[in-house]
N, C-alpha and C positions, 0 to 999 in steps of 0.2 A: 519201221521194221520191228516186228514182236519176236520177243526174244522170253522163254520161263525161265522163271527164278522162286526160290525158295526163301518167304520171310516167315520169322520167328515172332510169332503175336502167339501172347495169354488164350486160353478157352474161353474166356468171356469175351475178349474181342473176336474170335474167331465166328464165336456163333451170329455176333452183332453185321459182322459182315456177311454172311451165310443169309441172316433176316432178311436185311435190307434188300442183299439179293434176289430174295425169290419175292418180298413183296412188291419190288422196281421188274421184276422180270429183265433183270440182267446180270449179266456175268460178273459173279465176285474182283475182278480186275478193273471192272467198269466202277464201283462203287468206291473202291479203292482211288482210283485215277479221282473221281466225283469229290474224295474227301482233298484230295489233295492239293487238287484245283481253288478249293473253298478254300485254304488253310492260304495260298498263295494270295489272292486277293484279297482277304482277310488283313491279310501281311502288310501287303502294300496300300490300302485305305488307311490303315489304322498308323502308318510310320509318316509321320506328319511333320516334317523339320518343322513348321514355322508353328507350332503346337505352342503356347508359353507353357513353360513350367517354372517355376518358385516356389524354393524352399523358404519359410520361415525360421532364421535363427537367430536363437538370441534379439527376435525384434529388429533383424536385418534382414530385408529380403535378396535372395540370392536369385537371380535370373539363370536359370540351368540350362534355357536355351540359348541364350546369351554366350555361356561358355563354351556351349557345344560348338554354337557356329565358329565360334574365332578358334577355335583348336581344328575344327576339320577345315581351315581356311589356311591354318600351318603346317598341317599334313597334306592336303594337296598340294601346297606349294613346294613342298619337299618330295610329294610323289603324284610329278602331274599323271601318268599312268593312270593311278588308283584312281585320281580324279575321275578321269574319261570312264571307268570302269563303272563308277558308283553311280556316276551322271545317268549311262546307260542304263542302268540297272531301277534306277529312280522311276524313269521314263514307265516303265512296267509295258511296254509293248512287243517285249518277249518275253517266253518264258525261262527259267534259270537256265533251264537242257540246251534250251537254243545259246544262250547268251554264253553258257560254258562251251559250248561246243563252237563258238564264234570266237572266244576273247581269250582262252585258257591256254597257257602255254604249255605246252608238252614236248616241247625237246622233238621233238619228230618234225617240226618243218625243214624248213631248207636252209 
């Protein structure tokens, strides 16, 4: 369902969008959507849990993913919920809109 709406973008993004537009011959909302989409999977290629990271200090290496995991290993355990939430989310085989509009409580059910 399309629905307008009014965003507030600088002159210089607006013209960028307005370019792209007419050189894609498509509608400023298309290009928008276009950037949006990219920024999404961008997102989710690029968040890599098992990514190593290590700080050098002091001539100790500190394993960052290391601490990352075992602390979101005590938060989920503490909020399996959130678990199931992030898992989903991991998965990337929706998109947020769907997965909010799937997972997001709003006090309006039953």
């Amino acid at each position: 369902m399309a629905s307008k709406t009014t965003v507030a973008v600088d002159q210089k993004l607006r013209k960028k969008i307005k370019k792209l537009s007419a050189l894609l011959d498509i509608p400023q909302s298309a290009v928008i959507e276009r950037a949006i989409a990219n920024l999404e999977e961008d997102m989710i290629k690029n968040t890599n849990p098992k990514k190593k990271m290590t700080i050098n200090n002091n001539n100790n290496n500190i394993d960052i993913s290391k601490i990352l995991e075992e602390t979101t290993k005590k938060i989920w355990k503490k909020y399996p919920e959130r678990e199931k939430n992030q898992k989903l989310l991991q998965k990337g085989s929706q998109t947020i809109d769907d997965f909010l509009l799937s997972e997001w409580i709003t006090g309006l059910e039953d």
